[in-house]
C-alpha positions as CSV (number, residue, x, y, z in Angstrom):
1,X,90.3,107.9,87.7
2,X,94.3,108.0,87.6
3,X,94.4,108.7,83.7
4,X,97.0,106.3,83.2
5,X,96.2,103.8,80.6
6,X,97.2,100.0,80.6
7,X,97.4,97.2,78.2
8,X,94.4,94.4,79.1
9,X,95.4,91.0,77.5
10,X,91.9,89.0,76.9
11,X,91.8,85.8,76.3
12,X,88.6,83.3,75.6
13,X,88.7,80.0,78.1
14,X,87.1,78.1,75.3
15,X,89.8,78.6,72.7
16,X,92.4,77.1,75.2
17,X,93.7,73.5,75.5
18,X,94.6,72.3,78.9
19,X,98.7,72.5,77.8
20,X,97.7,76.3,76.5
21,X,96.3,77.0,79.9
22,X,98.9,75.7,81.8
23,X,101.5,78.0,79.9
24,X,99.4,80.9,80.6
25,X,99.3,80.5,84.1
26,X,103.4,79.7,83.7
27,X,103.8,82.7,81.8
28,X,101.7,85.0,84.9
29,X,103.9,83.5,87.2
30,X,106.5,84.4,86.2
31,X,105.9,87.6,84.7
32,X,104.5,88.5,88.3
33,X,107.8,87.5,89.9
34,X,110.1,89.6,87.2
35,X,111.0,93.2,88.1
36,X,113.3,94.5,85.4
37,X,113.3,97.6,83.6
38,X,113.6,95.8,80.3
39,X,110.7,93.5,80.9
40,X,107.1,94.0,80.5
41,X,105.5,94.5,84.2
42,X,102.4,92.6,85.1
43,X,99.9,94.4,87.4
44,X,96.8,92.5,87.6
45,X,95.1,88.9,86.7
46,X,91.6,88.1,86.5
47,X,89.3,85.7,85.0
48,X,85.8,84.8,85.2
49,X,83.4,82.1,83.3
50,X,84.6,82.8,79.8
51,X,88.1,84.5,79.8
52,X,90.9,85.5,81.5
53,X,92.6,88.9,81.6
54,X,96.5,89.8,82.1
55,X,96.7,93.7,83.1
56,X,99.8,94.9,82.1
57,X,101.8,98.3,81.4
58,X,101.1,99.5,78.0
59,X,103.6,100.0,75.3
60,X,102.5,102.6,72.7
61,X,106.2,102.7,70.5
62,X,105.8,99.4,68.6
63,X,107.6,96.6,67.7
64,X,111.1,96.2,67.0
65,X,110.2,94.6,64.0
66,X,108.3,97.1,62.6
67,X,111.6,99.4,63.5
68,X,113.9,97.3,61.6
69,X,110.8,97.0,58.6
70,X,110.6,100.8,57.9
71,X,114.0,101.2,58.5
72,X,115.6,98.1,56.5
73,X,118.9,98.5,58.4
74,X,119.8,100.5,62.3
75,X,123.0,101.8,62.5
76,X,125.9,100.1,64.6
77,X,125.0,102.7,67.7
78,X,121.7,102.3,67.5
79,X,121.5,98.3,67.7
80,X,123.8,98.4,70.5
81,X,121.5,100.5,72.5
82,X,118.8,98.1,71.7
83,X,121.2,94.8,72.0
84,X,122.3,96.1,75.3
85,X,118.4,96.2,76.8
86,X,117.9,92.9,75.4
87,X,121.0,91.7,76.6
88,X,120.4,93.0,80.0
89,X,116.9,91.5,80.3
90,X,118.0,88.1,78.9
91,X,121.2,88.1,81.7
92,X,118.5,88.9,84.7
93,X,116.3,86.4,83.4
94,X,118.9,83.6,83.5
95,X,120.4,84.6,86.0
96,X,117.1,83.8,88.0
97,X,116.7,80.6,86.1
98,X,114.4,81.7,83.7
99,X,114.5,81.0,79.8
100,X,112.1,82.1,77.4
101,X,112.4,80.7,74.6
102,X,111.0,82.7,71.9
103,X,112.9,86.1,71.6
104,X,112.5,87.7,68.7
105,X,111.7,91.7,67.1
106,X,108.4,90.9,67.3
107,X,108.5,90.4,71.4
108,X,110.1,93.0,72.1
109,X,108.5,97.1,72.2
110,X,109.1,100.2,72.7
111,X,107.5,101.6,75.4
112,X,106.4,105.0,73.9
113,X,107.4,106.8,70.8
114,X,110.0,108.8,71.8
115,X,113.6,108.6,70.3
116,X,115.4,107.3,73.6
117,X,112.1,104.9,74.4
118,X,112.9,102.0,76.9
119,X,112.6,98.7,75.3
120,X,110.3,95.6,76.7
121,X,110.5,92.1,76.0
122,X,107.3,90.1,76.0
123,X,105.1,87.2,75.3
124,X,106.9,85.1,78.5
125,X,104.1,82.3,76.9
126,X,106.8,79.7,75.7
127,X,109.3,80.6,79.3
128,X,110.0,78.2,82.2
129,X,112.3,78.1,85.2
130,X,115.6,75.8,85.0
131,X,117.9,73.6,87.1
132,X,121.1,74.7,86.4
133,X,122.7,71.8,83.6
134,X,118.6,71.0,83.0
135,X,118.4,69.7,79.5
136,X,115.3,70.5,78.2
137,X,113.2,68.6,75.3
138,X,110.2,70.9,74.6
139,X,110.1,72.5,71.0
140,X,109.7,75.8,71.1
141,X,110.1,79.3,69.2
142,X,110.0,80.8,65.7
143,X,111.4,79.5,62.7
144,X,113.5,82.1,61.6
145,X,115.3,82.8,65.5
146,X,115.1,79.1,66.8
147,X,118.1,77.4,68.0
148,X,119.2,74.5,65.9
149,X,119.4,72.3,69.4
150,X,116.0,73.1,69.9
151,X,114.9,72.1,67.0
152,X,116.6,68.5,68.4
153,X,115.0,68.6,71.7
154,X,118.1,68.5,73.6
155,X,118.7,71.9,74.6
156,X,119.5,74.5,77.6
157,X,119.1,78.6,78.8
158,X,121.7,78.9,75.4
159,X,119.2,78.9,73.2
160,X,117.9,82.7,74.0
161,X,121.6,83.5,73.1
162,X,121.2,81.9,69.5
163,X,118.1,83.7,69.1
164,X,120.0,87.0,70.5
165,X,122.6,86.6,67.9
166,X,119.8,86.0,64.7
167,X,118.0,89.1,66.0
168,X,121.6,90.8,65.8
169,X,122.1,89.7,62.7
170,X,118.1,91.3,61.6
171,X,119.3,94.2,62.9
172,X,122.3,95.3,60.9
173,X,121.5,93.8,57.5
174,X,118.1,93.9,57.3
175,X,117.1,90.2,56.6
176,X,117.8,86.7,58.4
177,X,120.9,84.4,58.0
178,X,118.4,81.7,57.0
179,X,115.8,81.5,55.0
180,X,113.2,79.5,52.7
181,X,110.6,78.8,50.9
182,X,108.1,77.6,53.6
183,X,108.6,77.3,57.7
184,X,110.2,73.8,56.6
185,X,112.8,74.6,55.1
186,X,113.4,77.9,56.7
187,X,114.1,75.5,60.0
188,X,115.6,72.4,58.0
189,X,118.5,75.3,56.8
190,X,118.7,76.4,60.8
191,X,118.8,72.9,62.0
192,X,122.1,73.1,59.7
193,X,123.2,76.0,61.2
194,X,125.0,77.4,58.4
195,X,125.0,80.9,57.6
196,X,127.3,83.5,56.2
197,X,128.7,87.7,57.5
198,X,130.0,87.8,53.9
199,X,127.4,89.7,52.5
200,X,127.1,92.7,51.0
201,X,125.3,94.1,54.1
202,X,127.9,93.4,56.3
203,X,130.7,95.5,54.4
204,X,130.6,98.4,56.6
205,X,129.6,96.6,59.6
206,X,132.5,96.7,62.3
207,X,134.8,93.5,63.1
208,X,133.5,93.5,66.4
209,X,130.0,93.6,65.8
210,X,130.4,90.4,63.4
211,X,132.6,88.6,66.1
212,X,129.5,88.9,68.4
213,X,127.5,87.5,65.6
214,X,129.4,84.5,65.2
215,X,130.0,84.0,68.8
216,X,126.4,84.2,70.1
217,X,125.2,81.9,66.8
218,X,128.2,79.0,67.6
219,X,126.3,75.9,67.2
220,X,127.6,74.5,70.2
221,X,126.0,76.1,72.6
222,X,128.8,75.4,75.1
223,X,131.0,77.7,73.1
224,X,128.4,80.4,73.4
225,X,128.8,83.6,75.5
226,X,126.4,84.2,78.6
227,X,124.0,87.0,78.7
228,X,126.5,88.8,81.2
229,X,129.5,88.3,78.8
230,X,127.4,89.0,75.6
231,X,126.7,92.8,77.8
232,X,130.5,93.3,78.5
233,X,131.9,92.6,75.0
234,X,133.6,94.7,72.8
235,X,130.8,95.8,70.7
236,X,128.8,96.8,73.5
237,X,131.3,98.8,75.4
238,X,132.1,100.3,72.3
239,X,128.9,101.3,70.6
240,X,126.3,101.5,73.6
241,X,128.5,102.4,76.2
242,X,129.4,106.2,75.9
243,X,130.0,108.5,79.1
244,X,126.2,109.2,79.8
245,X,124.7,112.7,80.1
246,X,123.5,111.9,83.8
247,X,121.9,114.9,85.7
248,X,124.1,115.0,88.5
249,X,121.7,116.7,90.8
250,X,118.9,114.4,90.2
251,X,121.7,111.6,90.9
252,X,122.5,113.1,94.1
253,X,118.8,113.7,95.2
254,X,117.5,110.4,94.4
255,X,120.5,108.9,96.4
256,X,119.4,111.5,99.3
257,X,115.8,109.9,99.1
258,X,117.1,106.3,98.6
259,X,118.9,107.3,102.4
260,X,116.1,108.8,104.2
261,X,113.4,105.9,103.0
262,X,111.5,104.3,105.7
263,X,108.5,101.8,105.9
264,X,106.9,101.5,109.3
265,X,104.4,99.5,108.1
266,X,104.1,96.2,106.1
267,X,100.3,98.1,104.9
268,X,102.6,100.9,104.1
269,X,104.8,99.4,102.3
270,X,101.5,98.1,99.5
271,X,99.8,101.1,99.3
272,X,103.0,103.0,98.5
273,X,103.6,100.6,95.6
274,X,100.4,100.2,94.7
275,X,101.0,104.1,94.3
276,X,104.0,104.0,91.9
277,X,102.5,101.2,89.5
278,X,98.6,102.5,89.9
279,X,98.6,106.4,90.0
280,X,102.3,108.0,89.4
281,X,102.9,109.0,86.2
282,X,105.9,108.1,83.5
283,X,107.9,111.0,83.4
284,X,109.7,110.3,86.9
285,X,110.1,106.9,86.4
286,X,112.3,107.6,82.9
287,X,114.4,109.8,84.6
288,X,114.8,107.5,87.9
289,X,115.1,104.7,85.3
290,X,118.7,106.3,84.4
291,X,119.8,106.7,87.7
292,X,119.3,103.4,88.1
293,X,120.9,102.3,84.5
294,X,123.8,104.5,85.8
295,X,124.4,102.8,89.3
296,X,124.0,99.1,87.7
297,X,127.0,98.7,86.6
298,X,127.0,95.1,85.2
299,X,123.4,95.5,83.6
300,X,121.6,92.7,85.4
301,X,119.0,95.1,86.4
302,X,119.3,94.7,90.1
303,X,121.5,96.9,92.3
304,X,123.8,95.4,94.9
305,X,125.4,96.9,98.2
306,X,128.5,97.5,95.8
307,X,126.6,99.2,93.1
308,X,125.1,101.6,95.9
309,X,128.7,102.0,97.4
310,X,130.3,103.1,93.8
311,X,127.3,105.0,93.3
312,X,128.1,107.3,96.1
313,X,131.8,107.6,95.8
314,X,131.0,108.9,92.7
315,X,128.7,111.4,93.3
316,X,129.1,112.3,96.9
317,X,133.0,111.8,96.9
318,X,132.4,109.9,100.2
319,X,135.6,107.8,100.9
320,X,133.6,105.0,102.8
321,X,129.8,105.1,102.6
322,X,129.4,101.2,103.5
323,X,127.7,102.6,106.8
324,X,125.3,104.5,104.5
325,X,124.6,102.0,102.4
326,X,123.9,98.8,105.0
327,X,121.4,101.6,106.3
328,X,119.7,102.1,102.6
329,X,120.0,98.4,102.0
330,X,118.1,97.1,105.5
331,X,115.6,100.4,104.9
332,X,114.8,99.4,100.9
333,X,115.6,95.8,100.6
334,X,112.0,94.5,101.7
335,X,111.9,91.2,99.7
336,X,115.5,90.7,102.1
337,X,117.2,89.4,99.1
338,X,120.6,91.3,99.3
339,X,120.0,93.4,96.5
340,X,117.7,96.2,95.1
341,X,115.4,95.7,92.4
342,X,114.0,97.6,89.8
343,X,110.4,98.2,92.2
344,X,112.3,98.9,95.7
345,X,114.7,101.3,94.0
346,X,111.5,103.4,92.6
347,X,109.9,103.1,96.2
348,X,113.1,104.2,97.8
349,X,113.4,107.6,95.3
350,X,110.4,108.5,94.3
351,X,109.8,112.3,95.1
352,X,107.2,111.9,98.4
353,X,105.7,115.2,98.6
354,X,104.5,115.0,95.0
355,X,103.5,111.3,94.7
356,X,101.8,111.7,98.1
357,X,100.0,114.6,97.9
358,X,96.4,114.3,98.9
359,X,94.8,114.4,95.3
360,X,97.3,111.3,94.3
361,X,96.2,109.3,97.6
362,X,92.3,109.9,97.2
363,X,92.6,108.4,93.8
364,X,95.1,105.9,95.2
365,X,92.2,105.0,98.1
366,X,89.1,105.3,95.8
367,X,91.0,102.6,93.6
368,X,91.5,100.4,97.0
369,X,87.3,100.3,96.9
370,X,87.2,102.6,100.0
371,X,88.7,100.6,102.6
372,X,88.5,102.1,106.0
373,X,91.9,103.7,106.8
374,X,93.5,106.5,105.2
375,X,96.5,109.0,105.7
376,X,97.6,107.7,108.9
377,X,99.4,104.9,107.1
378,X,101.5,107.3,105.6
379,X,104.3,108.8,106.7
380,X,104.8,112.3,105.5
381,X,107.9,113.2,107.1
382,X,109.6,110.7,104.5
């Protein structure tokens, strides 16, 4: 009907155990509740007598791994574009008290196949909110980018940092800092946590770069960088953080829209995102997508009344836009959280004349199995 296509996770009821099920529905949960450009968007679940479904946006680019596989080794500028994402994704997620436990190439994809493709971490199966100081005892993860403490049971949010660092590591040489024979002794040699930059590999690898290594890899996980301080280092700024090629105009007209957004209606407000995740199509979102990369300036993936302010000195030259901004902020901000994710920033900008236009909405209804109101709930004067 749309012509958009999604990924449709199936999985049989019978080939579950209770504790498999119960990470499932964890792993919806959260997935449901995460809004981040970096992270794999849930849309739908369903189940019936046999199985249960997870709808989700659909990532035709690949995985990392099979990047780093045809490639052998990425370039210094290139794994810091891809570090950055990851680091981004990894800072929201703790920074909402989630951990997840099992990041590695292989969970995280390209979106499509183009060169500048968006990158998405998945598989949330193994993640689980945290307390703050929680010490947790569950062993999870993958052999070759499992934290040594979680291989002891005794073990916090941290560990996504060690497996941050391994994937690092991957990503400029070409091979892991530990290895073996079998899965034994491939996690008998992390549970050491012994491993060596001295490596042929490494030669032309930049100082920086190998600082990160070591720092994200400390075996004390207390002496480990956060997500946040992992996006800010040296490396980063260096490598993946050039002046970007922004389109100014489309910065200044999706600011324009972000001011002039209003809801009237709570039913309003669902059908119009319903819209963007159900019947827009990609294009827009990738070039809103670095509008919003360029006003979040801390990479967290959420954009706060300060972000919004810069944003417009920048652009607009305003000298005080706070005014402005409280406006955007009490128009856009419907969850009332202080902030602007990922989902009310594309609801705010979106262009309305083209994403509302009556073909768009008749599909957008037919989808809603003909309910019985139509265009009065939206406002075209938007």
């Amino acid at each position: 009907m749309t012509g958009l296509k999604r990924a449709i996770k199936i999985i049989n009821k019978n080939e579950l155990s209770e504790g498999e099920r119960q990470r499932m529905a964890t792993e919806v949960e959260i997935l449901k509740q995460i809004d981040h450009p970096n992270i794999i968007k849930i849309f739908e679940f369903y189940e019936d007598e046999a199985f249960f479904y997870i709808v989700s946006e659909l990532c035709t680019g690949g995985e990392l791994f099979d990047r780093i596989a045809y490639e052998t080794r990425l370039s210094e500028p290139d794994a810091a574009m891809i570090m950055k994402q990851v680091f981004s994704a990894v800072f929201y997620c703790h920074k909402n008290k989630i951990v997840h436990r099992d990041l590695k190439p292989e969970n995280i994809l390209y979106l499509n196949e183009s060169i500048d493709s968006p990158l998405k971490i998945i598989d949330f199966g193994t993640s689980k909110t945290f307390v703050p100081n929680e010490i947790m005892n569950q062993k999870f993860g993958t052999p070759y980018y499992i934290a040594p403490e979680v291989l002891k049971k005794h073990y916090d949010e941290k560990c996504d940092i060690w497996s941050c660092g391994v994937i690092l590591y991957v990503i400029l040489s070409g091979k892991p800092p530990f290895t073996g024979s079998d899965e034994k002794e491939i996690m008998k040699n992390v549970e050491k946590g012994t491993f060596s930059i001295n490596i042929p590999e490494f030669e032309d690898i930049s100082s920086e770069a190998k600082r990160l290594i070591l720092n994200l890899m400390a075996y004390d996980a207390s002496k480990r960088p956060t997500a946040e301080e992992a996006l800010n280092s040296e490396w980063i700024k260096e490598f993946a953080g050039k002046k970007s090629h922004l389109n100014v105009q489309l910065a200044k007209q999706t600011l324009l829209n972000l001011r002039k957004f209003r809801v009237h209606h709570k039913l309003q407000h669902a059908i119009w995102v319903f819209i963007i995740q159900n019947v827009t199509n990609g294009e827009e979102k990738m070039k809103l997508l670095e509008v919003f990369k360029e006003l979040d300036k801390d990479g967290d993936g959420i954009l706060t009344r300060e972000d919004i302010i810069r944003g417009y000195k920048t652009i607009f030259k305003v000298e005080d836009p706070s005014d402005i901004v409280e406006k955007i902020m009490n128009r856009v901000d419907s969850d009332v959280s202080g902030t602007i994710d990922y989902m009310e920033f594309l609801m705010g900008t979106m262009n309305k004349k083209k994403n509302l236009s009556k073909k768009i909405l008749e599909n957008a209804f037919k989808m809603l199995d003909k309910v019985d109101f139509y265009y009065d709930f939206i406002d075209f004067s938007l």
